[in-house]
C-alpha positions as CSV (number, residue, x, y, z in Angstrom):
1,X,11.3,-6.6,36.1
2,X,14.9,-5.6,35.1
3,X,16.7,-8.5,33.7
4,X,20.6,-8.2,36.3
5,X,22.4,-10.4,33.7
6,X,21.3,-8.1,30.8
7,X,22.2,-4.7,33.1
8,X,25.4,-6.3,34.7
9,X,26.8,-7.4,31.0
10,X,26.4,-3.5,29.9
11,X,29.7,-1.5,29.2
12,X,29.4,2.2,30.7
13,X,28.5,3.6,27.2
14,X,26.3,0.8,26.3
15,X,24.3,2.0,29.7
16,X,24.5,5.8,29.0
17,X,23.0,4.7,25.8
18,X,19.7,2.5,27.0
19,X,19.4,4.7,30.1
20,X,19.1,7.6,27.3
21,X,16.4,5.7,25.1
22,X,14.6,5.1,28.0
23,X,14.5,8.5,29.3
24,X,13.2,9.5,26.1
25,X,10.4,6.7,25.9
26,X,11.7,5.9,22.3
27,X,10.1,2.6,20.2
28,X,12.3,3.4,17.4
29,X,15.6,4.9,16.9
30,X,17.5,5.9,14.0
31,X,21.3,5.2,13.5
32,X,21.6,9.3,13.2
33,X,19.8,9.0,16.6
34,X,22.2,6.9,18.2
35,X,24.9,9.4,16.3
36,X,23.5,12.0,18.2
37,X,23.8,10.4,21.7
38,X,27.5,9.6,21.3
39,X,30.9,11.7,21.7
40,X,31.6,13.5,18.8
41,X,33.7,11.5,16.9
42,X,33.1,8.0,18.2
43,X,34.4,5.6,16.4
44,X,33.2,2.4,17.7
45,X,29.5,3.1,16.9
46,X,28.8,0.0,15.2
47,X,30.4,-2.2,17.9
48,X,28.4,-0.8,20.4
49,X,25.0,-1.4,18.2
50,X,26.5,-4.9,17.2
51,X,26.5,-5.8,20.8
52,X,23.2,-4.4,21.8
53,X,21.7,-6.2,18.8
54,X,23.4,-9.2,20.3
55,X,22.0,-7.9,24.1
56,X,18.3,-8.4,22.3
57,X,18.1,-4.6,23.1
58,X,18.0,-3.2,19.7
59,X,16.3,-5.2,16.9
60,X,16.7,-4.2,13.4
61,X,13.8,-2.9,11.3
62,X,15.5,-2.0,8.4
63,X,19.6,-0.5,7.8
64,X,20.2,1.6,10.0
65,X,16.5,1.6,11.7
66,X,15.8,-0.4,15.0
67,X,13.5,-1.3,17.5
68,X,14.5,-0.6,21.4
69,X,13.8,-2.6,23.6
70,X,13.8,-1.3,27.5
71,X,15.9,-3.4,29.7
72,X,12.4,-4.2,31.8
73,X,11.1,-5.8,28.4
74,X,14.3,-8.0,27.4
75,X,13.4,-11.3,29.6
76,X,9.8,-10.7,28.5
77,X,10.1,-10.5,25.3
78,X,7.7,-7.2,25.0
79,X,6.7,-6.4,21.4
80,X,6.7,-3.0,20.0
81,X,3.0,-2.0,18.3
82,X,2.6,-3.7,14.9
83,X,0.9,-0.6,13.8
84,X,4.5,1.0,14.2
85,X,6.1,-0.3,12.1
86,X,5.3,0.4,8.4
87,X,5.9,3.8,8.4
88,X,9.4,3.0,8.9
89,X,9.5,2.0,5.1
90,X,6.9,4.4,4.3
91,X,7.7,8.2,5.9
92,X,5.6,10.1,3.3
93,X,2.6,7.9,4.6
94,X,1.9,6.4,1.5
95,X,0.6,3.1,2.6
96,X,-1.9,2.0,5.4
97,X,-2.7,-1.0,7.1
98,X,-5.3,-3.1,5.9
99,X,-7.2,-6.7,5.6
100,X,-7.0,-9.2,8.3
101,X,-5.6,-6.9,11.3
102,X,-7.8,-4.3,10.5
103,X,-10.9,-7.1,10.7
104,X,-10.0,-7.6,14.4
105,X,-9.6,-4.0,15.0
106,X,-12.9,-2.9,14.6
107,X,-14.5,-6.6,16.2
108,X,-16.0,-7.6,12.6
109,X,-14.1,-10.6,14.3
110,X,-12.3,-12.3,17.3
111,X,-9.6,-14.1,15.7
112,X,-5.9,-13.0,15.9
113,X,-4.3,-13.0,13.0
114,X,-0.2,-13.9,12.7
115,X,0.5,-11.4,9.5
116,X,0.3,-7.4,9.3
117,X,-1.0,-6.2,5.5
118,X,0.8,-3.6,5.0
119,X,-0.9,-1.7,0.9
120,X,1.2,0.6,-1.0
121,X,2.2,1.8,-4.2
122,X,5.8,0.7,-4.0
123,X,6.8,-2.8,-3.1
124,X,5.6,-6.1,-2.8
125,X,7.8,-8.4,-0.3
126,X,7.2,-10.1,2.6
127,X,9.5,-9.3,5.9
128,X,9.5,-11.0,9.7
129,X,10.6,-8.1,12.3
130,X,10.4,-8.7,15.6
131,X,8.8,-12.2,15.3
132,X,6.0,-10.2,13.8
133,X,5.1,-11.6,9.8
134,X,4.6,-8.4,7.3
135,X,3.2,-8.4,3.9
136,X,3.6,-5.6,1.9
137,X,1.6,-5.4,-1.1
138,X,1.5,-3.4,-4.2
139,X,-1.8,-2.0,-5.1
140,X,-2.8,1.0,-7.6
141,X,-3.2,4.4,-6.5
142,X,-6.5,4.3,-7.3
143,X,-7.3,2.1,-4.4
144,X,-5.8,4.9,-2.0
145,X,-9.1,6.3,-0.3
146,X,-11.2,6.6,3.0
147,X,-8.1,6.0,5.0
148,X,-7.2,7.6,8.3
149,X,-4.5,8.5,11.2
150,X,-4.7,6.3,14.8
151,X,-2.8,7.4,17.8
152,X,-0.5,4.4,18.9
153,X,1.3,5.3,22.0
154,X,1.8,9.3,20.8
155,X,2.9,8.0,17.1
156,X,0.2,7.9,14.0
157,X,-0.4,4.8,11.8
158,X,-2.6,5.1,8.4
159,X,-5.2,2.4,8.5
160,X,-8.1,2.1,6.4
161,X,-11.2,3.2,8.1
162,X,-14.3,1.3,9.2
163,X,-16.5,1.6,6.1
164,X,-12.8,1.2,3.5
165,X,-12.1,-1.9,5.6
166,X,-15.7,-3.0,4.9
167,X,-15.3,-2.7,1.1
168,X,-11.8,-4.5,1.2
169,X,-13.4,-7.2,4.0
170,X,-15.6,-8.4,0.4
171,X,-13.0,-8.2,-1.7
172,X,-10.4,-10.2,0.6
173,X,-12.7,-12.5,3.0
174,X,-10.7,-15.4,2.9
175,X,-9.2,-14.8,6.4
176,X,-12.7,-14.6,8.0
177,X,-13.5,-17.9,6.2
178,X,-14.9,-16.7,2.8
179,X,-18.0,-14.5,0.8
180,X,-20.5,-16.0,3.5
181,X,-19.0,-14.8,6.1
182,X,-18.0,-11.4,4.8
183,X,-22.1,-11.2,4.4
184,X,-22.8,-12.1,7.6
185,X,-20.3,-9.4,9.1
186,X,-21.7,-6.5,7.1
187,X,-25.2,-7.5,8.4
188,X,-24.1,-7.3,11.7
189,X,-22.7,-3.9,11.3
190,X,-25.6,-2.6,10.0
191,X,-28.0,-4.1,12.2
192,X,-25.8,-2.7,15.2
193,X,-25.3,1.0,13.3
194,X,-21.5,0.8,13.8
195,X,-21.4,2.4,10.0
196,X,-21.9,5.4,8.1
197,X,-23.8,3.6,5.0
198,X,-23.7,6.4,2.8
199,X,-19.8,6.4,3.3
200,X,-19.7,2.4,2.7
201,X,-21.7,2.9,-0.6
202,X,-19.3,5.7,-1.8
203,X,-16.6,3.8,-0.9
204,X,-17.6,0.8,-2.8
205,X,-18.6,2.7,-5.8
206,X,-15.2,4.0,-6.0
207,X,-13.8,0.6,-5.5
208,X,-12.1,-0.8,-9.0
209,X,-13.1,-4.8,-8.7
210,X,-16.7,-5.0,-10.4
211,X,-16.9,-8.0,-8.9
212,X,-16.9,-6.6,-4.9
213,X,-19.1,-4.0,-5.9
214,X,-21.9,-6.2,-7.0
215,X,-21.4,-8.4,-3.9
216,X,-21.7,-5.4,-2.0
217,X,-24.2,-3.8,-3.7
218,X,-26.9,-7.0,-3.4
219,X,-25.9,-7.8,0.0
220,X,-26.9,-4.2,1.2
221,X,-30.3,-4.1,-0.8
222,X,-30.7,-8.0,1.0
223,X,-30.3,-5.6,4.4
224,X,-32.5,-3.1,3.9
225,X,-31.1,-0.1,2.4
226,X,-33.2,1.9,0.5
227,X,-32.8,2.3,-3.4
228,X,-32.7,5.9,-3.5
229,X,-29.0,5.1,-1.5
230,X,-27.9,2.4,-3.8
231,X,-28.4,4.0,-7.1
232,X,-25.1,5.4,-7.6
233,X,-23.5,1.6,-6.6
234,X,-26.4,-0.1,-8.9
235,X,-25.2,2.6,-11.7
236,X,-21.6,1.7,-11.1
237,X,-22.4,-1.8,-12.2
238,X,-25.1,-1.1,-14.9
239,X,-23.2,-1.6,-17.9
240,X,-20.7,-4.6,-17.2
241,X,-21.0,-8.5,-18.0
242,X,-23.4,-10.9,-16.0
243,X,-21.5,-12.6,-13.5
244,X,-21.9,-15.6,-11.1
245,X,-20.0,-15.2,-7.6
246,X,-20.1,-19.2,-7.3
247,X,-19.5,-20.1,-10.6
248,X,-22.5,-21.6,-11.3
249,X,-24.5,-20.3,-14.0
250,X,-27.9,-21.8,-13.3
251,X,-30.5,-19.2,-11.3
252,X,-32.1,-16.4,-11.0
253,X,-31.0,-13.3,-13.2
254,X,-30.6,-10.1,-11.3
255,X,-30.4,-7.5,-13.1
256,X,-29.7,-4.6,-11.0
257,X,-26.8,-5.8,-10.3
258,X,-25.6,-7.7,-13.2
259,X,-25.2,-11.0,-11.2
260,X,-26.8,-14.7,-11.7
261,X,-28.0,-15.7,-8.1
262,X,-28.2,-19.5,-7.4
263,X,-30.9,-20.9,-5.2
264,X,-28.1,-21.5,-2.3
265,X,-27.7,-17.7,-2.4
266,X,-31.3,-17.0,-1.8
């Protein structure tokens, strides 16, 4: 429903404007944009944007980058896709999506998560935009693989795939509450065939944190999968340093994968 304050406290060309936005379904609109839709000439462009900023109908993303809000969307406080909104910082698509979101996307789980991880090769900051919490983190352009492109509403976002956000799921499992339950997830992926396993192991093998690849590598062999699959992740691991993933260094010696394994771990 149309907020009548918000419409009645429009000036003529704040209304050409939004009725212009509208028409052209826009989410985001460039200061050039808004150029564009004006008189040549106009010189009180950033009065007009200053008051629809004000109005709640344009919210800033970054300079001269905002979100539009429709007039039907102001008393309701409608939110713009979080998936969005990244490639506002990142037009060459050199980032994706990743971790927590990304864990709720494909149901490894049910909780909502508050923060959108945003991995690149550029920045590390964190930003709130449109009461939404971002994290942008650095990460090495090594870890730039088995990503792809989602449709959101006609516009692509870069997210990691299923099998990627598997891999990164063990390497960052705190938000689903830890190692355990990283184990528990991949089991239930497999079990359910919602995976290309052959992807997941090539994946992991490329995957620079020795430490994931182990956890990965023994949790799969734990499930089932056959050796002949694994040896390329069980090579990948062959040569490094014995390692505990709970610290303890009392149990049984694997040596496959290079790991001590207490009796709590089975």
């Amino acid at each position: 429903m149309i907020n009548k304050n918000t419409v009645s406290s429009l000036t003529g060309k704040e209304a050409e404007l939004v009725a212009r936005m509208s028409y052209e379904k826009k989410d985001i609109v460039t200061a050039g944009e808004l150029d564009s839709y004006l008189p040549r000439g106009f010189s009180y462009r950033r009065k007009l944007v200053y008051n629809l900023r004000k109005k709640k109908i344009l919210i800033p993303i970054k300079n001269g980058v905002y979100i539009f809000v429709p007039l039907e969307a102001v008393s309701t406080g409608r939110r713009i896709s979080e998936f969005l909104i990244p490639a506002v910082f990142f037009p060459r698509s050199d980032y994706y999506i990743g971790y927590s979101v990304m864990y709720n996307y494909y149901n490894f789980t049910s909780q909502q998560f508050q923060t959108v991880y945003v991995l690149n090769t550029r920045m590390s900051r964190e930003r709130t935009i449109a009461g939404l919490s971002f994290k942008f983190i650095k990460i090495a352009a090594q870890r730039f693989y088995g990503l792809e492109e989602i449709d959101i509403n006609g516009k692509k976002a870069v997210v990691s795939s299923r099998e990627r956000t598997l891999v990164d799921l063990f390497y960052y499992s705190k938000p689903v509450g830890g190692p355990n339950a990283a184990i528990d997830i991949m089991n239930r992926t497999i079990k359910a065939g919602k995976c290309d396993i052959r992807k997941l192991i090539e994946y992991a093998v490329k995957f620079p944190v020795i430490k994931t690849r182990k956890l990965i590598g023994l949790t799969l062999e734990k499930s089932g999968v056959n050796e002949k699959m694994l040896a390329p992740l069980a090579k990948s691991v062959k040569k490094t340093s014995l390692i505990s993933f709970t610290g303890d260094r009392k149990g049984k010696i694997n040596e496959k994968w290079r790991v001590i394994v207490s009796a709590a771990q089975g």
